[in-house]
C-alpha positions in Angstrom: 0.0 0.0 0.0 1.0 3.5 -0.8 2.1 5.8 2.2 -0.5 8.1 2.9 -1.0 11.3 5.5 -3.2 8.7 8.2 -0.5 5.9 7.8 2.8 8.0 8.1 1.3 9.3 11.4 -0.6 7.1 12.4 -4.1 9.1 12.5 -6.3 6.1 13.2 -3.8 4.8 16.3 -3.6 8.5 18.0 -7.0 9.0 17.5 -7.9 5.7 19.4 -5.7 7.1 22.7 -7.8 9.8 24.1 -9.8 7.4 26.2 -11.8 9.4 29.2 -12.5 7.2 31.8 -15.6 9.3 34.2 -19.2 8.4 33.3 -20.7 10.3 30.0 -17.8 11.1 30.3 -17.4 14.3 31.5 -17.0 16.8 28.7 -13.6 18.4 30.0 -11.9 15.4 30.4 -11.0 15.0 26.7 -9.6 18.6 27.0 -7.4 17.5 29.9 -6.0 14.2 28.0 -5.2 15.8 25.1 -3.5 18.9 26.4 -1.0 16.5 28.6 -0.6 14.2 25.6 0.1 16.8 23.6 2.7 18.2 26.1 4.2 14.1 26.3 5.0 14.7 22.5 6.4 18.0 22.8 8.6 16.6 26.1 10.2 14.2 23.4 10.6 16.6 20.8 12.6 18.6 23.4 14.8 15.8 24.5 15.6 14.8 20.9 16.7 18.5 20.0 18.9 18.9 23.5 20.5 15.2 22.5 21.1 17.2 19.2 22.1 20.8 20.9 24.9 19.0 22.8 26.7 17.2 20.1 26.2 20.5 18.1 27.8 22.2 21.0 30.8 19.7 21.1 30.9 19.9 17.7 31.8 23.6 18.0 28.7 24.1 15.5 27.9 27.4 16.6 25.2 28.4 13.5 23.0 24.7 14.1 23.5 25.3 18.1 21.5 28.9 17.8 18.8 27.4 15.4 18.0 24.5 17.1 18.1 26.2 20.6 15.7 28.6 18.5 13.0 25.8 18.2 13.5 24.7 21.4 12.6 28.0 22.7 10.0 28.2 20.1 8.2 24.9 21.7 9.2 26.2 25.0 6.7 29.1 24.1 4.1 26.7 22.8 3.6 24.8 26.1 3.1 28.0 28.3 0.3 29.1 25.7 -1.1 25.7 26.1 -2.0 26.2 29.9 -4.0 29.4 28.6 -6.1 26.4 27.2 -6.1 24.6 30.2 -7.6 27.4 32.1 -10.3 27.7 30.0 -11.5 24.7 32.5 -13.2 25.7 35.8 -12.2 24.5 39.1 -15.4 22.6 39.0 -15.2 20.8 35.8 -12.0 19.9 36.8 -13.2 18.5 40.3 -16.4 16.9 37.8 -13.5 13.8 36.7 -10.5 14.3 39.2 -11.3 11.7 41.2 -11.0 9.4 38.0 -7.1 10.1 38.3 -6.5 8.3 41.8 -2.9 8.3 42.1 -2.2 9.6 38.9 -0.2 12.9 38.2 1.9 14.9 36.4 4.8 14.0 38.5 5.1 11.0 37.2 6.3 12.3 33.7 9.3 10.5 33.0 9.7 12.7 29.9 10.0 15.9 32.5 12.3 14.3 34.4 14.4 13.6 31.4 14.6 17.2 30.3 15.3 18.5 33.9 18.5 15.8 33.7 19.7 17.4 30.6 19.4 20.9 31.4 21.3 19.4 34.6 18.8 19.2 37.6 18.8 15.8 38.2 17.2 14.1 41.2 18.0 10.4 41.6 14.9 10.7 44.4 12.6 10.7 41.1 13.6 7.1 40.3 11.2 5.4 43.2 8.2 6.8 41.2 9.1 4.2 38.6 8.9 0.8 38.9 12.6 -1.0 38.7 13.1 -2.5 34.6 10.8 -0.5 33.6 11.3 1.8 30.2 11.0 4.6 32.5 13.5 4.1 35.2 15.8 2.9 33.1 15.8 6.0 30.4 16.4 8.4 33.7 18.9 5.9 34.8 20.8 7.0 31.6 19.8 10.5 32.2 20.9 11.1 35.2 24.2 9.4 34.7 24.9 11.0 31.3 26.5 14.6 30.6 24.2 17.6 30.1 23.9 20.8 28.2 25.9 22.6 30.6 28.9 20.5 29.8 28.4 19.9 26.2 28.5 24.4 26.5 31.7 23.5 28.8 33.3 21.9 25.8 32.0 24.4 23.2 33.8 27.3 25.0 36.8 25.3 25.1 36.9 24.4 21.9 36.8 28.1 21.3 39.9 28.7 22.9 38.4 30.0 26.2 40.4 28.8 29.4 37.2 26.6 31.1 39.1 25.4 34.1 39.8 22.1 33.9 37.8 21.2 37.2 34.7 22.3 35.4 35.0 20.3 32.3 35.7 16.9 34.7 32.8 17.6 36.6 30.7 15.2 38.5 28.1 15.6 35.6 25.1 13.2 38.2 26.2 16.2 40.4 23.2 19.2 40.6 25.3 22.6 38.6 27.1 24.9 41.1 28.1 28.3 40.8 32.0 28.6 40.0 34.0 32.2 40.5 36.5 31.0 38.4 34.1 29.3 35.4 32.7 33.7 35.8 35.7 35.0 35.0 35.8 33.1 31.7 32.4 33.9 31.0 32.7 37.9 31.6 35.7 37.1 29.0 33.3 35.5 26.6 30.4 38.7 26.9 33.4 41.0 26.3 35.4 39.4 23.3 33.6 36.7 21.5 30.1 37.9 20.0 29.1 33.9 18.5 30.0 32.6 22.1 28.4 35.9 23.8 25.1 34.9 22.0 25.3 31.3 22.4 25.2 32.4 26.3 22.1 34.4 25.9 19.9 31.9 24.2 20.9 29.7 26.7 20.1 32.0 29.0 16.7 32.4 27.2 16.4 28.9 27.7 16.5 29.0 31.1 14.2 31.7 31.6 11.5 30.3 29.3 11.8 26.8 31.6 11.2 29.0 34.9 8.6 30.7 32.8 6.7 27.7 32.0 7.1 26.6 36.1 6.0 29.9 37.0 2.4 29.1 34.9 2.2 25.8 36.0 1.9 26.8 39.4 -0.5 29.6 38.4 -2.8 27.2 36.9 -2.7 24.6 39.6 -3.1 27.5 42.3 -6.4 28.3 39.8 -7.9 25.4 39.4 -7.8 23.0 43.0 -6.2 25.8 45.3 -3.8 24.8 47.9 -5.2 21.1 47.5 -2.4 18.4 47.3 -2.2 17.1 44.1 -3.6 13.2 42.9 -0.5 11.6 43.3 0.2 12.7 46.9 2.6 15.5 46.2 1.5 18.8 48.1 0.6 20.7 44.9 1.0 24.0 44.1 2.9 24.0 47.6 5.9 21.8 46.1 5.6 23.8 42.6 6.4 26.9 44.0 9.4 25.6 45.8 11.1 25.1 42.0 10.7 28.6 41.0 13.9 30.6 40.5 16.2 27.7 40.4 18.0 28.4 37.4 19.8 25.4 35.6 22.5 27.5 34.6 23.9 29.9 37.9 27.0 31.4 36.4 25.4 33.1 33.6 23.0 34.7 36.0 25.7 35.0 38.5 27.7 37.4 36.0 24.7 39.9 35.3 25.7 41.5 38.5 29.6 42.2 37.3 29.4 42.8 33.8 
């Protein structure tokens, strides 16, 4: 058979996943399946593109490393406008089919925890949400043990001719990223002599701010929509949410705003 539009994708398969599971059902339960499958696909698309960013980086690519930190931003942008969607959903439609999620919630995305791993906040505590062999526990096995975008920048600047010191580049890469004086003084280099590297800095910076962006509405929308309520899957809900705003995944190039 010829490849057409429905088999490529696979139209009649993804159609077939939206399955509501309250009585009628409930007419915004279909909105709240698709939005978070939509935001699953997205999650990947993002992992693939950082998998891509950091070879780029290594690479020394510096034109693909700007383009394709350019899309990622782009979707970055996408999945804040999809909670304005989301909040189109009362408080009390929500409550109409939240029971139907028992223990189910949204931090048990292994996808999220992925991409926090790669932008380098990695939290080997996330593993016991996952049962052990399981596809998901053993992908953030990998993640957390692997490098992340932070070093694959490391090795770009180096690569560049810019004196990283050496401690940075053999970091403990399962170790959270710390702030390092001496890792500044190369960057306030970088801003001041080298315009590529300068702007590779600043979309990663944009990076950054458009994950704490999409935290920031996150929060807002739980806050909205059950309150101070903990959430389905026992977490303490907006309360825990709120305690990962302003954590940036990158320190030193917020750390240097001050002495530039």
């Amino acid at each position: 058979m010829p490849v057409t539009y429905s088999s490529y994708l696979k139209i009649d398969e993804l159609l077939r996943l939206q399955q509501p599971l309250s009585d009628g059902p409930e007419h915004d339960e279909m909105l709240f399946i698709v939005i978070h499958q939509v935001y699953e696909l997205w999650f990947k698309q993002m992992l693939h593109e950082l998998d891509y960013l950091q070879r780029l980086l290594v690479a020394n690519d510096t034109p693909r490393a700007l383009h394709t930190l350019k899309r990622v931003l782009t979707i970055l942008k996408v999945n804040v406008a999809q909670i304005d969607i989301l909040e189109t959903m009362t408080p009390l439609e929500f409550l109409s089919f939240r029971a139907r999620l028992e223990s189910g919630s949204g931090f048990q995305s292994h996808q999220f925890r992925a991409f926090e791993c790669v932008l380098g906040v990695k939290q080997p505590a996330a593993l016991e949400r996952y049962a052990p062999g399981s596809a998901a526990r053993t992908e953030l096995q990998h993640r957390l043990a692997a490098p992340t975008v932070w070093d694959a920048f490391l090795r770009y600047l180096a690569g560049a001719g810019h004196a990283v010191p050496a401690t940075a580049l053999a970091r403990d890469v399962t170790q959270p990223i710390e702030e390092s004086p001496d890792l500044q003084s190369v960057l306030l280099a970088v801003y001041r002599d080298d315009a590529a590297a300068r702007t590779v800095c600043e979309r990663l910076v944009d990076l950054d701010e458009g994950v704490q962006e999409w935290r920031y509405r996150h929060v807002k929308m739980v806050q909205r929509t059950i309150g101070t309520k903990r959430g389905t899957g026992g977490s303490d809900g907006a309360a825990y949410l709120k305690t990962t705003l302003d954590r940036p995944a990158f320190p030193d190039l917020w750390a240097i705003r001050t002495q530039l």
